[in-house]
Backbone as CSV, one residue per row, in Angstrom:
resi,resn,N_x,N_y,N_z,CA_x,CA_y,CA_z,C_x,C_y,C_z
1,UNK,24.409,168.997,92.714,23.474,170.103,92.688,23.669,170.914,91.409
2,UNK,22.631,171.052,90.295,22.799,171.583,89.065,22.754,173.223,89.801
3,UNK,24.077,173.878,88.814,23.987,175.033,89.650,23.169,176.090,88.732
4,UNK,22.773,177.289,89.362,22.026,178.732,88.319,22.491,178.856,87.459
5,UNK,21.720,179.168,86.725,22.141,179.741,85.024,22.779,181.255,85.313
6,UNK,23.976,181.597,84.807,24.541,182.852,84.763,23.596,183.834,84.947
7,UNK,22.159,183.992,83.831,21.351,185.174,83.568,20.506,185.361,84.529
8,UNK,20.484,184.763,85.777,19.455,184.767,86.786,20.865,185.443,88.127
9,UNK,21.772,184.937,87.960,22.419,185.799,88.847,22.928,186.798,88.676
10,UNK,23.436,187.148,87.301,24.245,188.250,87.195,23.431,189.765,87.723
11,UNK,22.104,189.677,87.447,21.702,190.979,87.553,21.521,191.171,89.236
12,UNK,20.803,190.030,89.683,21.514,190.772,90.952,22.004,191.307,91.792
13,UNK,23.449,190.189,91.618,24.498,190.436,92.055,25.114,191.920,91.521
14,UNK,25.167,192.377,89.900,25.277,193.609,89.354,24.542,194.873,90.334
15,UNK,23.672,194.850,90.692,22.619,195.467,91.414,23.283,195.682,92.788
16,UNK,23.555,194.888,93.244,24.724,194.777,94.840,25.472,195.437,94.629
17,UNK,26.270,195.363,93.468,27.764,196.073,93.704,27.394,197.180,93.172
18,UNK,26.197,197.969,92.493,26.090,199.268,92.322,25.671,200.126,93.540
19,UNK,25.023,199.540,94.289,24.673,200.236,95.910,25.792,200.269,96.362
20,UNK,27.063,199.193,96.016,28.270,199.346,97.050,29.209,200.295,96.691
21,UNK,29.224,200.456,94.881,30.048,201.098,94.761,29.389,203.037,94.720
22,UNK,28.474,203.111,94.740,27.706,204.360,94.645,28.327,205.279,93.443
23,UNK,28.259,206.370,93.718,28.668,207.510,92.665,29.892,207.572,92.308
24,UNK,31.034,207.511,93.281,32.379,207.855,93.366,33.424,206.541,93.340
25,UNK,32.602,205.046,93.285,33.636,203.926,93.432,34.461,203.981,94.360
26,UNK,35.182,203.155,94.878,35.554,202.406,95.787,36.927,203.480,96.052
27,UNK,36.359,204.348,97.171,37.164,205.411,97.616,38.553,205.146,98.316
28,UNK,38.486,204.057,98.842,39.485,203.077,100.214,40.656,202.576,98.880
29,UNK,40.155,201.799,98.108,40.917,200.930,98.127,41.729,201.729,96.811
30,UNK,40.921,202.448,96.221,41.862,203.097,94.564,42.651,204.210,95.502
31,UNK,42.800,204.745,96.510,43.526,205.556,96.498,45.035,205.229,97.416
32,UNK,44.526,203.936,98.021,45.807,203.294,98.616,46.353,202.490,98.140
33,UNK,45.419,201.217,96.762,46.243,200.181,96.842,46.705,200.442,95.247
34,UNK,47.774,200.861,94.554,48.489,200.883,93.321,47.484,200.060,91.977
35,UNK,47.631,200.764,91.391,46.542,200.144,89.883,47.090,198.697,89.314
36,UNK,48.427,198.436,89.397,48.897,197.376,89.085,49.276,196.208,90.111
37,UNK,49.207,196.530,91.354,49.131,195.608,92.525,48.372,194.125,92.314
38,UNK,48.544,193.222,92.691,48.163,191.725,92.502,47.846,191.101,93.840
39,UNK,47.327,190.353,94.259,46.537,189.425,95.696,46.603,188.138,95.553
40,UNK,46.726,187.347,96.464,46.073,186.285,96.246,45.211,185.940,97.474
41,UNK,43.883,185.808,97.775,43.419,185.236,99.301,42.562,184.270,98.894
42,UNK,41.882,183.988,100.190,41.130,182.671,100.115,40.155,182.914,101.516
43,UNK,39.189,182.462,100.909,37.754,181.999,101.464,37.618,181.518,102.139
44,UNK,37.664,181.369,103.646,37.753,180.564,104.498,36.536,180.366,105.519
45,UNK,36.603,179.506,106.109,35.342,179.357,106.799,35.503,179.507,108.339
46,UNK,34.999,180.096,109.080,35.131,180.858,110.496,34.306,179.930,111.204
47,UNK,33.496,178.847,110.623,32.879,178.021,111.462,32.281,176.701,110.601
48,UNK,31.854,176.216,111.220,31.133,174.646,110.669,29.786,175.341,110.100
49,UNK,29.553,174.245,108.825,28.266,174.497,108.429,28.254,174.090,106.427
50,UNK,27.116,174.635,105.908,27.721,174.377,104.211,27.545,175.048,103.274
51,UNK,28.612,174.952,102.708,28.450,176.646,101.649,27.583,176.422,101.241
52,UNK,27.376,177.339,100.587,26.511,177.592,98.701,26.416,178.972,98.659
53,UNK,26.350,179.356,97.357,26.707,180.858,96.969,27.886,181.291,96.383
54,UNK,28.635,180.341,96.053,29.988,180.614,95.174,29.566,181.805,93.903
55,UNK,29.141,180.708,93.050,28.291,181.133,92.191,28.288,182.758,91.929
56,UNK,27.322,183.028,93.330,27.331,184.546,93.550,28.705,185.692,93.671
57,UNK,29.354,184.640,94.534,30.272,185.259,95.342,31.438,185.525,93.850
58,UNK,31.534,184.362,92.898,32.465,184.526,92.098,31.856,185.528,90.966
59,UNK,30.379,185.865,90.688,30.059,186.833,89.773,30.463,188.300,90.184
60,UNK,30.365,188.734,91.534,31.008,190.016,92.200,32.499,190.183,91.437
61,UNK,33.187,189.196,92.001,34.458,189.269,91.869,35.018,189.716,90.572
62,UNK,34.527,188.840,89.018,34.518,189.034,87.887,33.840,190.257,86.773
63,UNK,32.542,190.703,87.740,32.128,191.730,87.062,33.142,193.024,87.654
64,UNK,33.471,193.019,88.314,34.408,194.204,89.208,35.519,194.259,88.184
65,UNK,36.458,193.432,88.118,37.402,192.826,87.227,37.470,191.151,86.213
66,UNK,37.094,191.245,85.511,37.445,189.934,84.622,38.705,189.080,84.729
67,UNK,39.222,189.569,84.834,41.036,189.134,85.314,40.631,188.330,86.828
68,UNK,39.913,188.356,87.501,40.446,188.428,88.803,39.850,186.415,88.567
69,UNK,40.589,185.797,89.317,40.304,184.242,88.733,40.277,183.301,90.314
70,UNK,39.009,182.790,89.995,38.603,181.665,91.297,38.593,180.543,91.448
71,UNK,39.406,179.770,92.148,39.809,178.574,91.841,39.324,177.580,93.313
72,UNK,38.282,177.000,93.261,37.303,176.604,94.315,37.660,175.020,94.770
73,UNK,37.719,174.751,96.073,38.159,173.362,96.068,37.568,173.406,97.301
74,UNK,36.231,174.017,97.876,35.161,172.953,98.408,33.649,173.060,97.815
75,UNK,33.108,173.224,96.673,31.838,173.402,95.945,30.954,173.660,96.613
76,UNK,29.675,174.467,96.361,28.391,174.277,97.003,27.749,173.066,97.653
77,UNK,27.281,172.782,98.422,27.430,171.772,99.255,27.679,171.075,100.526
78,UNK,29.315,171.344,100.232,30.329,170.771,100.831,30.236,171.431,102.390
79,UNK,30.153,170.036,102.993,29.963,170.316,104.303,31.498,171.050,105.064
80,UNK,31.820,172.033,105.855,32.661,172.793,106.238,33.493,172.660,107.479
81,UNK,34.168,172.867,108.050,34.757,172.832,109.401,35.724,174.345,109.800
82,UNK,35.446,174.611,110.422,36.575,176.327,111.004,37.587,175.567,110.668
83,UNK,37.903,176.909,109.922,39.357,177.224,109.126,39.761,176.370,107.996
84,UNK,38.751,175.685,107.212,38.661,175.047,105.749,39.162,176.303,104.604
85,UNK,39.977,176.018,103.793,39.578,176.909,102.546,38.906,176.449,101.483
86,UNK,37.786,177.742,101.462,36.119,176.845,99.989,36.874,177.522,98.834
87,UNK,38.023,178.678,98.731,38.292,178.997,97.430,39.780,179.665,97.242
88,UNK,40.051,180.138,96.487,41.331,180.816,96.206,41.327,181.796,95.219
89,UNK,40.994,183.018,95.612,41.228,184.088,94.766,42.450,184.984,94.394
90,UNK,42.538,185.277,92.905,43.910,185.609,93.254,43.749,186.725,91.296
91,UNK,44.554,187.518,91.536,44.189,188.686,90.404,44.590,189.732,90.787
92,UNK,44.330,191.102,90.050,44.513,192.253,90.412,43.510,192.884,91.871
93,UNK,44.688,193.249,92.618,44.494,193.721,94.253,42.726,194.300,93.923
94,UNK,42.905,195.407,93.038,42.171,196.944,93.315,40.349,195.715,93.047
95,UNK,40.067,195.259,92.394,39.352,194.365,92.022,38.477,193.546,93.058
96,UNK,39.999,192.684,93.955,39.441,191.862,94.942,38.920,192.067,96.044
97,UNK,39.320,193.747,96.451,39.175,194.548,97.530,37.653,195.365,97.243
98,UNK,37.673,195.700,95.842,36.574,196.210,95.602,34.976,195.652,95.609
99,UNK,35.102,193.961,95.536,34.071,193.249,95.327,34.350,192.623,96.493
100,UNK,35.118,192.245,97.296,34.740,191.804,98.713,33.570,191.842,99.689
101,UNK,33.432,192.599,99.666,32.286,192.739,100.861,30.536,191.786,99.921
102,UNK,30.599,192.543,98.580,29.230,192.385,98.184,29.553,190.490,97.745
103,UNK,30.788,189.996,97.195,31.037,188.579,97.527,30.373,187.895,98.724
104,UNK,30.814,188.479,99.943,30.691,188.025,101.145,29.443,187.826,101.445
105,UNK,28.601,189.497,101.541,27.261,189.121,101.834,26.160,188.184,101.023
106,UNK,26.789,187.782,99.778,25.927,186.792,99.204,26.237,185.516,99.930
107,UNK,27.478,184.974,100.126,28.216,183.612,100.339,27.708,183.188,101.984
108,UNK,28.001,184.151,102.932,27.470,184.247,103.847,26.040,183.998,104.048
109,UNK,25.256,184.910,103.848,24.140,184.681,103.817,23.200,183.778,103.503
110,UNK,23.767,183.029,101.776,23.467,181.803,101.111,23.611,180.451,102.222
111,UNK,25.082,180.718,102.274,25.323,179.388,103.362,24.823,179.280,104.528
112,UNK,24.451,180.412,105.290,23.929,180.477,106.493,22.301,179.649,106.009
113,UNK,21.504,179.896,105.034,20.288,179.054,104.621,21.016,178.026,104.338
114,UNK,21.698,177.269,104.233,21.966,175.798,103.123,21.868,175.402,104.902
115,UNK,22.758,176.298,105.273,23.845,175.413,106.557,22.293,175.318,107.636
116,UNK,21.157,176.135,108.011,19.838,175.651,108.763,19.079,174.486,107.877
117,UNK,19.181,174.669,107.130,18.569,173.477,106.537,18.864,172.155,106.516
118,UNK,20.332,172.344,106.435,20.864,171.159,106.811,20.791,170.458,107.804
119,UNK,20.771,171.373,109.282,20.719,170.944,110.577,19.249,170.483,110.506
120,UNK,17.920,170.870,109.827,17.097,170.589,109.976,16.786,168.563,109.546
121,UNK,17.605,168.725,107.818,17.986,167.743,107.424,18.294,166.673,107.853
122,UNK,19.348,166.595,108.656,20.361,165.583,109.106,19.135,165.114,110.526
123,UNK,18.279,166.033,111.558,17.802,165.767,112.201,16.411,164.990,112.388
124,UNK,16.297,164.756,110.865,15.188,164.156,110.659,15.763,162.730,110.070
125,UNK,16.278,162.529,109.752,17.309,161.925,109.154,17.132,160.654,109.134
126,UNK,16.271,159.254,108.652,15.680,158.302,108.827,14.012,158.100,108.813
127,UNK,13.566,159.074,108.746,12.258,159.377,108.435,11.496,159.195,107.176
128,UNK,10.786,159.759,106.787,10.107,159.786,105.733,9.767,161.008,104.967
129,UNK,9.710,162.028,106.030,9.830,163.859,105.983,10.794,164.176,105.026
130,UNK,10.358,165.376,104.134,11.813,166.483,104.117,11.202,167.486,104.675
131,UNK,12.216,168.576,104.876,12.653,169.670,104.614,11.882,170.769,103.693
132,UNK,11.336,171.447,104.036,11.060,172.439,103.232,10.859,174.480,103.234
133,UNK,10.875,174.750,102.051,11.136,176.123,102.460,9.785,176.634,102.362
134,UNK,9.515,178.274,102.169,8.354,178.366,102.146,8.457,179.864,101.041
135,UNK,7.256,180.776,100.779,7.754,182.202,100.165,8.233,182.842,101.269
136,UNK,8.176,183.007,102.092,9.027,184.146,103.186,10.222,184.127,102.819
137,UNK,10.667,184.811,102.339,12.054,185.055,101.741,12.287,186.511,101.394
138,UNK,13.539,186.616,101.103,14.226,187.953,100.813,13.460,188.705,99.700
139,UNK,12.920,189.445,99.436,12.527,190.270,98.506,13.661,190.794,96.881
140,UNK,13.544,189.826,95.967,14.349,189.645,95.016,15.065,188.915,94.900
141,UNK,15.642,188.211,96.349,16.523,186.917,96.517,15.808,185.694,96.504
142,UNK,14.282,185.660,96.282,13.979,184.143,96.266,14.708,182.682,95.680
143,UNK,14.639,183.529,94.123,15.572,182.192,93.552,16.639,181.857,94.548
144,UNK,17.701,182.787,94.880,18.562,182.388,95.473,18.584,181.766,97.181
145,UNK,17.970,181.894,97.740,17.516,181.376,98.451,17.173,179.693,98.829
146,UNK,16.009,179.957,97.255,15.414,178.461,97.465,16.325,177.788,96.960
147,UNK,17.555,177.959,95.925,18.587,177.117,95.600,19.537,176.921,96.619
148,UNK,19.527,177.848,97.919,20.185,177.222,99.155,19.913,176.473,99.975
149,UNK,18.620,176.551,99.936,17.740,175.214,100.440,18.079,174.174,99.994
150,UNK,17.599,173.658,98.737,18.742,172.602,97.704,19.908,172.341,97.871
151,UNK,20.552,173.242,98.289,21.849,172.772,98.213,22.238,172.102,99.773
152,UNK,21.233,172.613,100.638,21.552,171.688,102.185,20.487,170.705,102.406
153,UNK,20.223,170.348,101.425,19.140,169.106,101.393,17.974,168.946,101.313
154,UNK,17.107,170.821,101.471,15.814,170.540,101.662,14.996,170.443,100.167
155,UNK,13.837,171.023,100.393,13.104,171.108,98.645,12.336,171.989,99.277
156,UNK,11.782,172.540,97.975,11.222,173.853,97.373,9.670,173.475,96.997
157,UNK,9.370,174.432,98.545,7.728,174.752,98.352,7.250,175.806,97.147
158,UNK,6.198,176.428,96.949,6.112,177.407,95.764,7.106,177.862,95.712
159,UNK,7.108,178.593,94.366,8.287,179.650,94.160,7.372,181.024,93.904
160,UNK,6.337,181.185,93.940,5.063,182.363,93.514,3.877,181.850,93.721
161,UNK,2.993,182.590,93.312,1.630,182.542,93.641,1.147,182.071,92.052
162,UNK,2.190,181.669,91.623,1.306,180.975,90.412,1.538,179.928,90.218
163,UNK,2.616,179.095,90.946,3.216,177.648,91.139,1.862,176.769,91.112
164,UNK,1.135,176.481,92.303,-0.017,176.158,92.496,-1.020,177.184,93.889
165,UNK,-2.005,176.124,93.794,-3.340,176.622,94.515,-2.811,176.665,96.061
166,UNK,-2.588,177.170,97.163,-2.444,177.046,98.487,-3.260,177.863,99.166
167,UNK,-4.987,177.552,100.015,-6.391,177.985,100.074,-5.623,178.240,101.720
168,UNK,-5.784,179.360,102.007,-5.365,179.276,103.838,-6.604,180.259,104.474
169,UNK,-6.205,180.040,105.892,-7.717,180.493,106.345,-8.207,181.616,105.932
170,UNK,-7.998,182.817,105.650,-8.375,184.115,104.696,-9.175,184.001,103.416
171,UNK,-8.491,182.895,102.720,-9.586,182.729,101.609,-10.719,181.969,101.501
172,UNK,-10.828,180.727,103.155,-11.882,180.660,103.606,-12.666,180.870,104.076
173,UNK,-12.241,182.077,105.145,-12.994,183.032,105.859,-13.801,183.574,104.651
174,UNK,-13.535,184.367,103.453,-13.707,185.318,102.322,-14.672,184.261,101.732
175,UNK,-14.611,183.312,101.706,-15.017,182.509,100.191,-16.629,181.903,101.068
176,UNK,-16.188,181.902,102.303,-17.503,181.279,102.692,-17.556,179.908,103.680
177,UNK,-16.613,179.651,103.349,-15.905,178.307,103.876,-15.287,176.950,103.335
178,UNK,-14.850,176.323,103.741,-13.819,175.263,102.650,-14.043,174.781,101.648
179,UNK,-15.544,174.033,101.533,-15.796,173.509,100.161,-15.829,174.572,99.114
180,UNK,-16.679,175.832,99.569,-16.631,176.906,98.345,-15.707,177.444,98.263
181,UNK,-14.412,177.561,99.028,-12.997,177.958,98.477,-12.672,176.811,97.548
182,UNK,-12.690,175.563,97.744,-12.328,174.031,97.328,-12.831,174.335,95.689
183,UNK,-14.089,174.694,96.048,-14.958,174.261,94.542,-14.241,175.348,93.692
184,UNK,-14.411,176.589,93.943,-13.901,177.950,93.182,-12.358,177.870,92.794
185,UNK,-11.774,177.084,93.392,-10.142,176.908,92.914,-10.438,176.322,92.100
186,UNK,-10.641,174.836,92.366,-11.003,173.734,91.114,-11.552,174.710,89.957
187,UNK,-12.095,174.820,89.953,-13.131,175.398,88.504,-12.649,176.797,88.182
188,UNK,-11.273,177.586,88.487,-10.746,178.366,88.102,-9.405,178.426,88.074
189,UNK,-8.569,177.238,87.835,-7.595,176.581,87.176,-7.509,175.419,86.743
190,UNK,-6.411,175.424,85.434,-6.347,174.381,84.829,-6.081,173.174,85.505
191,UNK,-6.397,171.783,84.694,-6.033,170.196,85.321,-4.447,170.309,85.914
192,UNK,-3.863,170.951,85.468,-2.524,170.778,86.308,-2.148,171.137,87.202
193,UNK,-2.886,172.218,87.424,-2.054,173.193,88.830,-2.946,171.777,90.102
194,UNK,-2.172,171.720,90.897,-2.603,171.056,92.427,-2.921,172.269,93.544
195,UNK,-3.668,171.521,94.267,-4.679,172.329,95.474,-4.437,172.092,96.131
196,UNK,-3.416,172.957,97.249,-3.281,172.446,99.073,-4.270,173.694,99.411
197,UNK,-4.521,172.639,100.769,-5.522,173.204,101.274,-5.226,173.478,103.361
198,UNK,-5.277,174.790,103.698,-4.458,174.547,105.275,-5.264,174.277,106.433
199,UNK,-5.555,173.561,106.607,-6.012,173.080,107.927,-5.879,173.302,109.487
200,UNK,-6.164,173.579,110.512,-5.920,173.644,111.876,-6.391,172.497,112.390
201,UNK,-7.692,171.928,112.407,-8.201,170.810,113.536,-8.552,169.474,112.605
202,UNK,-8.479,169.040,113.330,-8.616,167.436,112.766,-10.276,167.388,111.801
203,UNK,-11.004,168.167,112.734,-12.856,168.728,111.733,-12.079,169.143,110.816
204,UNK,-11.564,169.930,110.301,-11.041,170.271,109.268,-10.582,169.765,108.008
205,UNK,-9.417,169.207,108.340,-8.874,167.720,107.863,-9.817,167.027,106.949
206,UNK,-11.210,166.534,108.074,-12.192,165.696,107.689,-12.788,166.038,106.674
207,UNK,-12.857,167.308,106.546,-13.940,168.038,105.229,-13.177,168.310,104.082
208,UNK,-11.677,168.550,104.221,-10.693,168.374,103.422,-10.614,167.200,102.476
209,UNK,-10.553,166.035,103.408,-10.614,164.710,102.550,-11.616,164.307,102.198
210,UNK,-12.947,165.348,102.098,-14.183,165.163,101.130,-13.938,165.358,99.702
211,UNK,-13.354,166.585,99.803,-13.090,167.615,98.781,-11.764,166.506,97.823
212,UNK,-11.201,165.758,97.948,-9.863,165.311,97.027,-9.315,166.499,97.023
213,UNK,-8.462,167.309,97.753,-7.341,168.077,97.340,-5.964,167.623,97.172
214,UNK,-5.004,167.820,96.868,-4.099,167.132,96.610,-3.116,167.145,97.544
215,UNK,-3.535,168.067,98.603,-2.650,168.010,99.699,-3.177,169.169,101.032
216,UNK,-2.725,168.836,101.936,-3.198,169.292,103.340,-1.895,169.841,104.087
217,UNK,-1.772,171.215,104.615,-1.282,171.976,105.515,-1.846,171.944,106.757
218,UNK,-1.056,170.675,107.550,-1.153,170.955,108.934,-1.141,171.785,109.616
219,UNK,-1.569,173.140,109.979,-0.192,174.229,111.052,-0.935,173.860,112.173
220,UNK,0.736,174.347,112.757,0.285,174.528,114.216,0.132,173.102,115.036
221,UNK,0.033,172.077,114.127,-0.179,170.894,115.367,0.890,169.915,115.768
222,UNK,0.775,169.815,117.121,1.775,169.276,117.905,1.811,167.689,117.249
223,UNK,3.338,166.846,117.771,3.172,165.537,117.422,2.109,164.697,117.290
224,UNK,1.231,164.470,118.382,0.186,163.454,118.733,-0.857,163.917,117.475
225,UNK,-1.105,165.094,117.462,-2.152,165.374,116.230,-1.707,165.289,114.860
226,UNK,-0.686,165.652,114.904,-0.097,165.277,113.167,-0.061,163.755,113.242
227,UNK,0.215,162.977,113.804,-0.011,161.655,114.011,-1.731,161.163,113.643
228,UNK,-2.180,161.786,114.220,-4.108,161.603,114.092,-4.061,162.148,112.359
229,UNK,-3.666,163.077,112.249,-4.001,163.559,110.730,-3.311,162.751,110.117
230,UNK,-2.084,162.275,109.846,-1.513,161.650,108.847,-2.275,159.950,108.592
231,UNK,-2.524,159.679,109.848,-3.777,158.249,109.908,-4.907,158.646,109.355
232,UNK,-5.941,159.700,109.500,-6.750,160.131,108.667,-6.617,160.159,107.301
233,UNK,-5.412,161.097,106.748,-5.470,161.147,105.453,-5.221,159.276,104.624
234,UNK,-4.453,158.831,105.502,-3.824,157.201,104.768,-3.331,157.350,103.469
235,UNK,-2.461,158.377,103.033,-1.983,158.174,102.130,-3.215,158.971,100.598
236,UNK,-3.571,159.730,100.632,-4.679,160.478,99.771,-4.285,161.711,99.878
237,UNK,-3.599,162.288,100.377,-3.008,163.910,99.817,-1.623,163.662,100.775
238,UNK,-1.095,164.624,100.427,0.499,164.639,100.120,0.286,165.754,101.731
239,UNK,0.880,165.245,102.786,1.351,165.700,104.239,2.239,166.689,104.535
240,UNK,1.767,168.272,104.762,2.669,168.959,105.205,2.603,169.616,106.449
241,UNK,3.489,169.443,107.360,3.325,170.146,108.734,4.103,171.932,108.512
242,UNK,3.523,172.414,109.418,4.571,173.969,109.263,3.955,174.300,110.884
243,UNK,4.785,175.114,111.726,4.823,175.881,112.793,5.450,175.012,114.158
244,UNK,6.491,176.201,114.176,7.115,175.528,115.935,8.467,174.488,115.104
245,UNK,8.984,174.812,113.880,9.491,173.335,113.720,11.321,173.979,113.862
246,UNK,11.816,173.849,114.626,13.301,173.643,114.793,13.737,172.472,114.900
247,UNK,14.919,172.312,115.087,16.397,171.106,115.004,15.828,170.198,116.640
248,UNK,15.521,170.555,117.602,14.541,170.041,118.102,13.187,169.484,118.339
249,UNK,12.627,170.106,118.159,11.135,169.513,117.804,10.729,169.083,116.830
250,UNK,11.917,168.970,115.122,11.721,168.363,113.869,11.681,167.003,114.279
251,UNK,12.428,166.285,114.387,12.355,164.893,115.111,10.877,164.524,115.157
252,UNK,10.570,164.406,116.052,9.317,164.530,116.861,7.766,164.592,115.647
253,UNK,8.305,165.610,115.007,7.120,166.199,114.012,7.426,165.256,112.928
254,UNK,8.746,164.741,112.816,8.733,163.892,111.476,8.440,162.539,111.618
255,UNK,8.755,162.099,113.024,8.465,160.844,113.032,6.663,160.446,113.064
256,UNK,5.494,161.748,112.858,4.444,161.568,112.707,3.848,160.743,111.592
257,UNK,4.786,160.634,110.535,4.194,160.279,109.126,4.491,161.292,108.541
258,UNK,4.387,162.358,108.586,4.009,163.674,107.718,5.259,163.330,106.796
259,UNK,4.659,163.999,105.406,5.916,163.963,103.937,6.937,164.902,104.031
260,UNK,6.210,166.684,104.637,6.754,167.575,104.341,6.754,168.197,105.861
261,UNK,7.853,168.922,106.204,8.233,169.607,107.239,8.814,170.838,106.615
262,UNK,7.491,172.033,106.592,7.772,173.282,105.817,8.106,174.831,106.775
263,UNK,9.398,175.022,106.812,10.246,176.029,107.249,10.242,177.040,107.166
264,UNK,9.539,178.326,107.481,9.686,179.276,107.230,11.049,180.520,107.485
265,UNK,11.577,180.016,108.773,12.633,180.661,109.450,13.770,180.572,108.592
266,UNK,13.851,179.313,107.606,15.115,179.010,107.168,15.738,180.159,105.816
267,UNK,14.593,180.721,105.210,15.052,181.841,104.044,14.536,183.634,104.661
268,UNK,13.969,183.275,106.334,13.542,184.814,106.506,14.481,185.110,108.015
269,UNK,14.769,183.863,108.390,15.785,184.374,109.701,16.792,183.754,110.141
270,UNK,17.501,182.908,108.880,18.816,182.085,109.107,19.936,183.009,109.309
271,UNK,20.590,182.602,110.330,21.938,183.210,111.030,22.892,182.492,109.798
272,UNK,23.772,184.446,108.998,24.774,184.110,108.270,25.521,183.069,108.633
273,UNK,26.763,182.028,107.908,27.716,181.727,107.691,29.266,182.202,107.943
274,UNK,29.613,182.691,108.831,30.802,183.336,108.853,31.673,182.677,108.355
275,UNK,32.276,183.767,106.821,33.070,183.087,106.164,33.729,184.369,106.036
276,UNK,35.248,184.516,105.834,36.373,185.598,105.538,37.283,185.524,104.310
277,UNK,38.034,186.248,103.686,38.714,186.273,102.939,40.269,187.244,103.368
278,UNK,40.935,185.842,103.471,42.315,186.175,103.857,43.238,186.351,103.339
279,UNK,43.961,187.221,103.649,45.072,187.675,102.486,45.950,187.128,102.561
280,UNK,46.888,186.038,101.333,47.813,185.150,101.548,49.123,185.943,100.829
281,UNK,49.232,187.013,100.339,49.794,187.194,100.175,50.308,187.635,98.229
């Protein structure tokens, strides 16, 4: 997994630790723990699942203190088990104590998306489907996000509203109805951008694959009908299902044909990662 470029995380993460540290800095830890004091802990994992977010977790640590040094021996990725250690931090105390928490809530949080995705992943697992995310995401955390997706196997639907064309019922309602949403996209972007187009009923579908769009948003339909749609299309726009799709009912939805199985829950309501940092001493 090629990881972020420094200049996309640092500000961030910089941004985190200024809410944490507020006006007065880190009141707890400068007045108990000695200026020259030293640590060493480690990153541990409180449950099964797969990191990602080092990255993050190690820019906290370093902008707090430069000295403070991370020495990682399970990477983004790396699938986890309770009570693994993903790292080893070790430097001046006042530092490690100070960037802890805003470490955490990135690493946590990150992995908690890698680690649903994954389960989504693995459960489809022989298919033809991936995985996918969607924009519902954290407000400023997208990048990071959709690179946690990546990192537990899935892929990356838009990243903005300027990626490509995606026509959903609002702009057909507005436009008049499908072909004149269809036609007005076409003829108001360039040859490159691609046109999905979202569908509910199989009529739908049908008028869809008049139009050549380059791809079709199933929602909402159960196995047997994504089955009917993916035989309809035969291979002429690129298959995405979205709604109802968990670690249960993915199965089911993937074994329809469909290409794409697109997730919304996984970057707007994935349950953190419980991961800790223990003091070794």
């Amino acid at each position: 997994m090629q990881a972020l470029p420094t200049l996309m995380i640092e500000p961030v993460v910089r941004a985190a630790l200024l809410e944490d540290l507020g006006r007065a800095g880190d009141l707890t830890t400068d007045a108990i723990v000695p200026a020259d004091s030293r640590a060493r802990c480690a990153l541990v994992a409180r449950q099964s699942g797969v990191v990602a977010g080092l990255d993050f977790a190690a820019m906290a640590f370093r902008l707090i203190d430069p000295a403070i040094e991370i020495d990682v021996t399970l990477p983004d990725g790396s699938r986890l088990r309770q009570g693994d250690r993903i790292a080893t931090i070790s430097g001046p105390a006042r530092g490690i104590l100070t960037s802890e928490r805003t470490a955490l809530n990135f690493l946590c949080h990150l992995s908690g998306v890698a680690s649903a995705t994954r389960g989504i992943a693995d459960a489809i697992e022989g298919t033809q489907a991936q995985v996918c995310c969607t924009r519902k995401t954290m407000p400023g955390l997208r990048f990071a996000q959709k690179y946690a997706v990546r990192v537990g196997g899935g892929s990356n639907h838009r990243f903005g509203l300027d990626d490509a064309v995606l026509i959903k019922d609002n702009h057909v309602a507005i436009a008049g109805g499908v072909r004149h949403a269809v036609e007005r996209a076409r003829a108001g972007v360039g040859h490159l951008v691609k046109i999905e187009l979202e569908v509910d009923t199989l009529a739908q579908l049908q008028e869809a694959l008049t139009l050549n769009v380059d791809a079709v948003l199933l929602d909402n339909m159960g196995p047997d009908m994504l089955r009917q749609a993916v035989e309809m299309v035969g291979g002429r726009a690129i298959t995405e299902a979205s709604g109802r799709i968990r670690p249960d009912t993915a199965p089911a939805m993937a074994a329809s044909g469909v290409d794409l199985l697109s997730v919304g829950w996984l970057t707007h309501s994935a349950t953190v990662l419980d991961i800790g940092l223990d003091h070794l001493g």
